[in-house]
N, C-alpha and C positions, 0 to 999 in steps of 0.2 A: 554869244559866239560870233566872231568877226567872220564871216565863212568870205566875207569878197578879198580879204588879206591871204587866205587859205585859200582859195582858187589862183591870185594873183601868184603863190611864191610855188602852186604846184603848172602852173603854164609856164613859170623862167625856170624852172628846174632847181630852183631853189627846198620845196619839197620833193624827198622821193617818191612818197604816197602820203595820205591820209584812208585814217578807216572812218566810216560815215556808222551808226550806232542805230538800229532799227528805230529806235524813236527820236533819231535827227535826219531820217532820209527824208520826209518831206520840204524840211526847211531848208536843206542842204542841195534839192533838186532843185527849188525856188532861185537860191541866189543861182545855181547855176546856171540856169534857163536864162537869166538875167545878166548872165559875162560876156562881155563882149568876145573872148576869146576862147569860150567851150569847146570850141572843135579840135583845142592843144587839148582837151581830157576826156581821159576814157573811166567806166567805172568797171568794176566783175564783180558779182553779189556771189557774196559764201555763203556756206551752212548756215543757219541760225538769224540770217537778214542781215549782219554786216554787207556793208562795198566798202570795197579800197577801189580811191582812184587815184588813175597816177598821168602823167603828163603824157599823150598820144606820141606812139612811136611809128612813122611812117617808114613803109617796107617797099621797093619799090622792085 
């Protein structure tokens, strides 16, 4: 899984979300920790160990 193309098209808003699958949150946390631009994404963990993350909406 290409996850730094999947962070890359959810920081331009090119994604609206992605859901992360209990057994790809580790590797999924990796690239992120690892983007230059992680502070565009937010995640929220559902029921059952899903996250969908979607690109940071600042409220001012």
């Amino acid at each position: 899984m290409d996850y730094q193309k999947i962070l890359e098209q959810l920081a331009s808003g090119e994604l609206d979300h992605y859901e992360v699958e209990p057994k790809d949150a580790f590797a999924f946390q990796a690239a992120l920790r690892s983007f230059g631009k992680r502070q565009n994404i937010t995640g929220k963990a559902l029921r059952g160990g899903k996250i969908v993350y979607r690109q940071s909406t600042t409220e001012l």
